[in-house]
C-alpha positions in Angstrom: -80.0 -2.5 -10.1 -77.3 -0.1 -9.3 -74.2 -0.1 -11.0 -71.3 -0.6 -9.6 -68.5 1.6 -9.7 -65.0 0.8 -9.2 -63.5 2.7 -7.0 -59.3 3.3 -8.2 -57.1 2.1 -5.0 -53.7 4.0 -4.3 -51.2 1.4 -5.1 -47.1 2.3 -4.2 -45.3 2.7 -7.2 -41.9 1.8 -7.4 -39.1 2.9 -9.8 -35.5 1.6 -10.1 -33.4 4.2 -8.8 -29.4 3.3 -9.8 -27.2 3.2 -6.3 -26.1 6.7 -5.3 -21.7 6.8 -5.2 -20.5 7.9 -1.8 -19.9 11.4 -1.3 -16.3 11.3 -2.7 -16.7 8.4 -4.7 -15.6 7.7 -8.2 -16.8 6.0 -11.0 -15.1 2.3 -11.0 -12.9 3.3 -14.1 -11.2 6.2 -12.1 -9.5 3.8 -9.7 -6.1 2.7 -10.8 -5.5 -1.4 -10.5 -2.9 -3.8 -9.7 -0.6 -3.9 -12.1 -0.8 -0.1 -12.8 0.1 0.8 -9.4 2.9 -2.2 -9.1 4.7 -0.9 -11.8 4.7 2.5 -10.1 5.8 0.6 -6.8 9.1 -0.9 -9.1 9.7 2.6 -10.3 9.7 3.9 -6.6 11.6 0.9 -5.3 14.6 2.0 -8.3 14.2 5.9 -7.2 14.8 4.7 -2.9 17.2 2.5 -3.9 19.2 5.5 -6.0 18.5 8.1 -3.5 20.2 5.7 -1.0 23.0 4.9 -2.5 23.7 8.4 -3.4 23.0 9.9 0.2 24.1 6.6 2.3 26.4 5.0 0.7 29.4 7.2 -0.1 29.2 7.9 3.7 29.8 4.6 5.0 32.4 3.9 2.3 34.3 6.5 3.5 33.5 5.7 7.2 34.8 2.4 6.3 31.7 1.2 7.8 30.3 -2.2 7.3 27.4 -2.0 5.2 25.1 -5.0 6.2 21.4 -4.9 4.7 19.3 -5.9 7.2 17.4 -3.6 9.0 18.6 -4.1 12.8 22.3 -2.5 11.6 22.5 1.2 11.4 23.0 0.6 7.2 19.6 -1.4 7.0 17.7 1.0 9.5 19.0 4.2 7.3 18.1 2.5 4.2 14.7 1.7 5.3 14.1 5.3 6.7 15.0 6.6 3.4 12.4 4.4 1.8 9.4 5.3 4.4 10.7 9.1 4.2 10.5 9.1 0.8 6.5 7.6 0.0 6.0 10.3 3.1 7.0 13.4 1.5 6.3 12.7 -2.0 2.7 11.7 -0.9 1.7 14.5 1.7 2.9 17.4 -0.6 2.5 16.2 -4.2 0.0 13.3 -3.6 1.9 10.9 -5.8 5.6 9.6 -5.8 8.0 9.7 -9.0 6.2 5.9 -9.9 2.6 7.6 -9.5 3.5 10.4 -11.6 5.0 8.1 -14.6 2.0 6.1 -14.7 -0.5 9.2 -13.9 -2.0 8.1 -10.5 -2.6 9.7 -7.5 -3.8 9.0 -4.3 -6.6 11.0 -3.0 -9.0 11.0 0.4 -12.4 9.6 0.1 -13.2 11.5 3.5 -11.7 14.5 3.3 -10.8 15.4 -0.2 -6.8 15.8 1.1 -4.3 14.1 2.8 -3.7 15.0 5.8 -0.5 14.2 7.8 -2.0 11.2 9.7 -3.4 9.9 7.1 0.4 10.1 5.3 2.4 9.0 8.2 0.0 6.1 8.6 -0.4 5.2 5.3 3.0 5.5 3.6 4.8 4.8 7.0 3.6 2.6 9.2 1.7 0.0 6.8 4.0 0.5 3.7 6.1 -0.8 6.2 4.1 -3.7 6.9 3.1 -4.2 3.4 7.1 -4.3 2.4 7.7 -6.7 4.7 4.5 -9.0 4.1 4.3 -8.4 0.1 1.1 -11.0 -0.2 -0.9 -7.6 1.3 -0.1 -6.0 -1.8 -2.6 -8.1 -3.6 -5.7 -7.2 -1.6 -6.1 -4.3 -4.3 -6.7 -6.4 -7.0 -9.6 -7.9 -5.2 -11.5 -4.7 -3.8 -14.0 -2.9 -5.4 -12.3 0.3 -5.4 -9.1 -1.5 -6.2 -8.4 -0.7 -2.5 -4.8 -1.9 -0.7 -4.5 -2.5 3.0 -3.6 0.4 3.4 -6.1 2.8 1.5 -8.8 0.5 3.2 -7.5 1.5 6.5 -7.4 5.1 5.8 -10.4 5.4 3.7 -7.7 6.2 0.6 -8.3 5.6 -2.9 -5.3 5.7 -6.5 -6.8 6.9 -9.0 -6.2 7.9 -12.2 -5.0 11.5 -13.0 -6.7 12.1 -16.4 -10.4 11.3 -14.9 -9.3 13.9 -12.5 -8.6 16.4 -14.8 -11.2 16.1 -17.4 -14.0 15.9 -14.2 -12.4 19.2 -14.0 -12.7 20.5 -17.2 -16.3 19.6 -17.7 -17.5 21.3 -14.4 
């Protein structure tokens, strides 16, 4: 009787592998949340409202111009330009506004890696626009993943926080 020998068969082996981040992903704790980023908003909506009433106001005092707040008269319209002008500057050039900066959050590019000026003028103008006129929209970032608003969905935007940013830094 011969014996038999067994013969070993090449089975697949598979290993957990952990999901891979996107290319310009974060970790989770890196993106800033709701309530973070709404108390920045409050902070911005107190620094428009100042900057308006300093620039806009004395003017149509003096005009003795009629100073009606909603956004079809000249007053509401200016206002309102102020407002957009104001998330559109601060946000191309220093990436955050005066609220972001408090609370140490910035908004960065998951694409790109920097803002460009369509990716501003959409973002901080047209659908902060949207958003401050529909403020239930504001919520969405509480529910995303990436703690992602409307607008940073949109735009492929995330807020995140500063200090991540600068120790990722250091330790490279």
């Amino acid at each position: 009787m011969e014996q038999e020998t067994l013969q070993h068969t090449e089975r697949p082996v598979f290993k957990y592998e952990p999901p891979k981040e996107e290319q310009n992903g974060f970790p989770s704790q890196y993106y800033a949340g709701f309530w973070i980023r709404f108390m920045a908003y409050l902070v911005d909506l107190l620094a428009t409202t100042a900057v308006a009433a300093i620039i806009i106001s004395p003017i149509f005092r003096l005009a003795d111009w009629q100073m009606d707040g909603s956004f079809f008269a000249i007053y509401g319209a200016l206002v309102t330009l102020v407002f957009l002008a104001y998330f559109i500057v601060m946000t191309k050039f220093w990436g955050q506004t005066l609220g972001k900066m408090i609370f140490g959050i910035r908004v960065v590019s998951l694409k790109t890696g920097t803002l460009t000026w369509g990716t501003v003028l959409f973002r901080e103008g047209a659908l902060r626009f949207v958003t401050s006129v529909v403020w239930g929209l504001y919520v969405v970032c509480a529910f995303t993943p990436k703690k992602q608003g409307i607008a940073d969905l949109l735009e492929s935007t995330a807020v995140v926080h500063e200090g991540y940013l600068k120790l990722d830094k250091d330790w490279k």
